[in-house]
N, C-alpha and C positions, 0 to 999 in steps of 0.2 A: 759352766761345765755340767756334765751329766753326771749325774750323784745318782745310787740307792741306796736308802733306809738301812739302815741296819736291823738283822731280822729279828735279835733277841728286843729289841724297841720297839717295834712294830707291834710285837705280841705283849710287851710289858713286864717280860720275867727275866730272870737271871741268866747270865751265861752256864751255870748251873745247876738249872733247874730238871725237875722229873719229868717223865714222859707223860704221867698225869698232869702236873702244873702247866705242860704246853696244850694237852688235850684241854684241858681248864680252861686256857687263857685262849686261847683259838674259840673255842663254844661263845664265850663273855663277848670277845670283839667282833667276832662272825654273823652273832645275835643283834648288834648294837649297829653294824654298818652295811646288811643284808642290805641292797637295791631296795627290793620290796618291803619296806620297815621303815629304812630313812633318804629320805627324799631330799636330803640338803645334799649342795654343790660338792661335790670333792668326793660322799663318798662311795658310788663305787671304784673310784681310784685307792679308797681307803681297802676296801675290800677285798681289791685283785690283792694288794700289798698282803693283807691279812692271809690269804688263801695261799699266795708264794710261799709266805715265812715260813705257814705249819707244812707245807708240802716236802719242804727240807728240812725244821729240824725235828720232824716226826719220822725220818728216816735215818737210820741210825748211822749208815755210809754218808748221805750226804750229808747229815748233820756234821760227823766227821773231818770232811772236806772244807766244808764249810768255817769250821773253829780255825781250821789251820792256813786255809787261803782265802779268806771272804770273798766276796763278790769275784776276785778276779780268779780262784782258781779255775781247774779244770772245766769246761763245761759253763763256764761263767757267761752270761748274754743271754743261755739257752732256756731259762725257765719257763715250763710251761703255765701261762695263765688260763688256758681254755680247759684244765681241771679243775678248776674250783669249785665247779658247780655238784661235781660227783664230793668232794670233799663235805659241800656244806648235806647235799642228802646223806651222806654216812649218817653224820650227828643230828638234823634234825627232821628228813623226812621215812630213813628205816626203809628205804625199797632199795630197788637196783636197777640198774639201768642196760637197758636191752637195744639190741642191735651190734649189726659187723664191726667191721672194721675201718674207724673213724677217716672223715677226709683230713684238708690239708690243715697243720696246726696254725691258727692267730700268732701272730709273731709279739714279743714284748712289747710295752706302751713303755716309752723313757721320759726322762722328766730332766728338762734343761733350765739351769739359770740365768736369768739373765739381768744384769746391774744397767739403770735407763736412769735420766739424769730427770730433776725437778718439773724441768721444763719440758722434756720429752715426755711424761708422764701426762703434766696437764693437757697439753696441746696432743698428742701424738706424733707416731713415728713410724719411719720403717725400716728395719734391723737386717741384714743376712749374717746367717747363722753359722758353724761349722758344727756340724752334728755327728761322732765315731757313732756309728750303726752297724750294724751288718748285712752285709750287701747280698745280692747273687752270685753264685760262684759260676763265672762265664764257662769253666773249660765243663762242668757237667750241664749248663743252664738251669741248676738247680735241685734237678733231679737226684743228686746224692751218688749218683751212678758214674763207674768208668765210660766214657763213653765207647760206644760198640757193643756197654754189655748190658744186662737185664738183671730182672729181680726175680726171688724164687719166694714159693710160698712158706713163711716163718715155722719152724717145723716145732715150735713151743706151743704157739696160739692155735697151730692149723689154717693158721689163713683170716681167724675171728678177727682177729686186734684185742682180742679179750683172755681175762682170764678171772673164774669163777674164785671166790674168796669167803671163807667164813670165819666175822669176824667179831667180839665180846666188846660190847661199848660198854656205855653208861647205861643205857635203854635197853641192852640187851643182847641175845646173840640173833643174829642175820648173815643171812649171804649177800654176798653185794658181787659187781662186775666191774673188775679194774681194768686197767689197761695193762695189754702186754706190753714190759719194759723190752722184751728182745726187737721188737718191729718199732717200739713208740705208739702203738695201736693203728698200723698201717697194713698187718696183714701180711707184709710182703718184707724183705729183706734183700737188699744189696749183690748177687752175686761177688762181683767186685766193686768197692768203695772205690769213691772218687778219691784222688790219690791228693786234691788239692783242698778239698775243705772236707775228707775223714767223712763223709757218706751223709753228710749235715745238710749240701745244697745251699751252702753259706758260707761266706766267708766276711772277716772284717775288714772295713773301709769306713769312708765317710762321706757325707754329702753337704752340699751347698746349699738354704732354704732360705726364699725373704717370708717374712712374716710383718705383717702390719700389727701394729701397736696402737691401738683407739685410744682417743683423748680422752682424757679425766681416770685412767687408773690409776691404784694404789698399789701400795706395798703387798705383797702378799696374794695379789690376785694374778690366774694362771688363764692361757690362751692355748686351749685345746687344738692341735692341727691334727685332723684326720685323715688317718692312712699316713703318716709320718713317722711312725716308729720302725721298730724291726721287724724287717719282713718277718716272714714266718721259715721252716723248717721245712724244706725241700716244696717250694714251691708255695706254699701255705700264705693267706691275705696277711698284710704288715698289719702292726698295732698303732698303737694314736702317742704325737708326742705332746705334753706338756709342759710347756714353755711358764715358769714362776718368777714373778718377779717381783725386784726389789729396787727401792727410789732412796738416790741419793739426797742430802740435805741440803737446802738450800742457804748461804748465807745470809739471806733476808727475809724469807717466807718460810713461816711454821704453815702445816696444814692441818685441818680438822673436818673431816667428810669433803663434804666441795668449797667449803669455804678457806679461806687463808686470813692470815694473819700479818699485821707489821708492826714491828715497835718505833714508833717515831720521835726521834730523839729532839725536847724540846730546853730551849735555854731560859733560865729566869726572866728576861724582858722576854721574850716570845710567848710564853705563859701567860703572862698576866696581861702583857699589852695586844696580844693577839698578833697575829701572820700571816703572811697570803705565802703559799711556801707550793715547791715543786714535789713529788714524794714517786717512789717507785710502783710500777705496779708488775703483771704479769703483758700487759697491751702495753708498755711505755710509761715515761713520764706523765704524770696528771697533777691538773692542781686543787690544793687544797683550802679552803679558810679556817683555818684556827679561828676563835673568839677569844674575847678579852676574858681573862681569868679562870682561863683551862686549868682544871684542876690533874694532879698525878692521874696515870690508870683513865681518865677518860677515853670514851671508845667512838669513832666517828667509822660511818658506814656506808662502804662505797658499794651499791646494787651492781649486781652482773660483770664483777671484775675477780671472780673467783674461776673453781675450775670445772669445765664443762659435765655436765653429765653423762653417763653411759648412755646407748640408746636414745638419748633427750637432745634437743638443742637449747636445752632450761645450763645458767650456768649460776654457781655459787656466788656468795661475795664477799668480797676483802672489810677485813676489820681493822683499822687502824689507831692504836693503842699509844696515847701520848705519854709519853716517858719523859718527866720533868726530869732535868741534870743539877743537882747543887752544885757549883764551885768552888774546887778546894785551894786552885791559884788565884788571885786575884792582884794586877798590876795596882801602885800608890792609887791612882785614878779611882780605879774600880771601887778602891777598897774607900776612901772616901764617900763616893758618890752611895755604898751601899750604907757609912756611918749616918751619912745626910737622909737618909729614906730610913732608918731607923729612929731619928731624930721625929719626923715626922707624922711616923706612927705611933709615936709617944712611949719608944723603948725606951729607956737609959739604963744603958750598959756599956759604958766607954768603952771600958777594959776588957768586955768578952771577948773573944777570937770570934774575926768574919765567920770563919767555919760556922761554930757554934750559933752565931745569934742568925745566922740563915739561914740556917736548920729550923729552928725557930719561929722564922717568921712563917716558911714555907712549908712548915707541916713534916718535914722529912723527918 
């Protein structure tokens, strides 16, 4: 399903916190997950999230809106991420930003989960998706407009898409160039709104997407599809979706990087007297030799039966971890034949419980 963040999470403060402590905590995270600062995977995705959250609740309406309907109130889909960049020079570059009246808005980047099973994971797969996005709205084609009518020039901004602002940070007082909220910084406004997607050029739907799944990922790791998000606002390029994923457990294989794991459950005569035994793997059944007098916890290591590499045709390998079983039932038989072997090895202990003196012998 498509989930967002919750914004007071994102930013790290209280759902009642000051208009300082969100300026605070906006500066800290902004500073921390800038593009141009950190180069690790994920974050400018971190950052659009960061730049959304202070965009709303540094506004004291939308913050508003926001406490009372989350994500899905009024206006919900619609955030703009192609401001963020004017948000982070407020705070840390002190100019303004010059020029008309902006073109078409990037539409949101969404973020889908998706649950792929052990084995879809090592090997790969291919998924189709159902993704609620928002579409174009056919009866304007986008354009926001009734059709047959036109746009007039925004009579707030005068036609800029701007509007001049002076404003007291932390660093000081400056004028800055915002966007005209009456146009959205388009310059132009609506004569008549389209009457089926409110003058947006958008409306909700969803679409159908395969996405290929490369072998050997893990939990946690996401698959960027570009131009897959929501389009954008009356025309405006779509944004990217983010596809995260999570791997189910497998009842036989633990995983650790590329390699896996098995516990191989051994019996008292197969321990000591050794085995030629079948065992599971990820390619099928394979056979194994146990040696005589395997001890607990020993570890035998099967090359190139793990799981592939990203990018590589290198693949990990399987470890398989002998797990000696004591016997707590033992048939008359059993239980003789194990008096007779303790006789041997020079215990006497008539009277212990089989349990006991097997533990015993066997280190358990």
């Amino acid at each position: 399903m498509v989930t967002k963040r919750d914004y007071y999470d994102i930013l790290g403060i209280d759902r009642s916190a000051s208009e300082v402590e969100i300026k605070r905590a906006f500066r800290t995270q902004a500073r921390k997950y800038h593009p141009d600062v950190n180069k690790d995977d994920g974050a400018d995705i971190r950052f659009k999230e960061i730049n959304e959250a202070y965009e709303v609740l540094s506004d004291s309406e939308k913050r508003q809106m926001y406490d009372r309907f989350g994500h899905n109130g009024p206006g919900a889909g619609f955030a703009d991420f192609g401001g963020f960049a004017d948000i982070f020079e407020s705070f840390f570059g002190g100019g303004t930003r010059r020029g008309g009246a902006r073109g078409p808005q990037r539409g949101s980047d969404l973020r889908y989960d998706l649950t792929i099973t052990f084995e879809e994971a090592v090997f790969g797969t291919e998924k189709e998706l159902d993704i609620p996005a928002l579409a174009i709205c056919e009866r304007c084609a986008g354009k926001g407009a009734e059709p047959g009518s036109g746009a007039r020039v925004c009579p707030r901004c005068q036609g800029s898409g701007e509007l001049r602002r002076v404003q007291q940070s932390v660093f000081g007082q400056f004028v800055t160039v915002v966007m005209c909220e009456a146009c959205a910084g388009e310059g132009q406004v609506m004569a008549a709104p389209c009457t089926e997607c409110h003058g947006q050029g958008r409306v909700r739907g969803s679409k159908k997407l395969e996405v290929r799944i490369p072998a050997g990922v893990d939990r946690g790791q996401q698959i960027r599809l570009a131009g897959e998000g929501e389009i954008g606002p009356k025309g405006g390029p779509p944004g990217d979706l983010y596809v995260v994923l999570d791997v189910t457990d497998h009842s036989l294989f633990t995983r650790q990087g590329y390699d896996i794991y098995y516990d191989l459950p051994l019996n008292v005569a197969q321990a000591t007297l050794g085995a030629e035994l079948e065992i599971p793997t990820l390619d099928g059944d394979e056979g194994l030799k146990v040696p005589p007098g395997t001890q607990h916890g020993k570890t035998f290591r099967i090359r190139g039966r793990g799981v592939p590499h990203l990018r590589s045709e290198a693949r990990g390998d399987m470890y398989v971890v002998a797990s000696v079983e004591i016997p707590s039932k033992l048939s008359p038989k059993q239980r003789e034949l194990f008096r007779e072997l303790a006789r041997e090895m020079g215990v006497e202990a008539p009277d212990e419980s089989l349990f006991d003196r097997a533990k015993g012998m066997f280190g358990a």
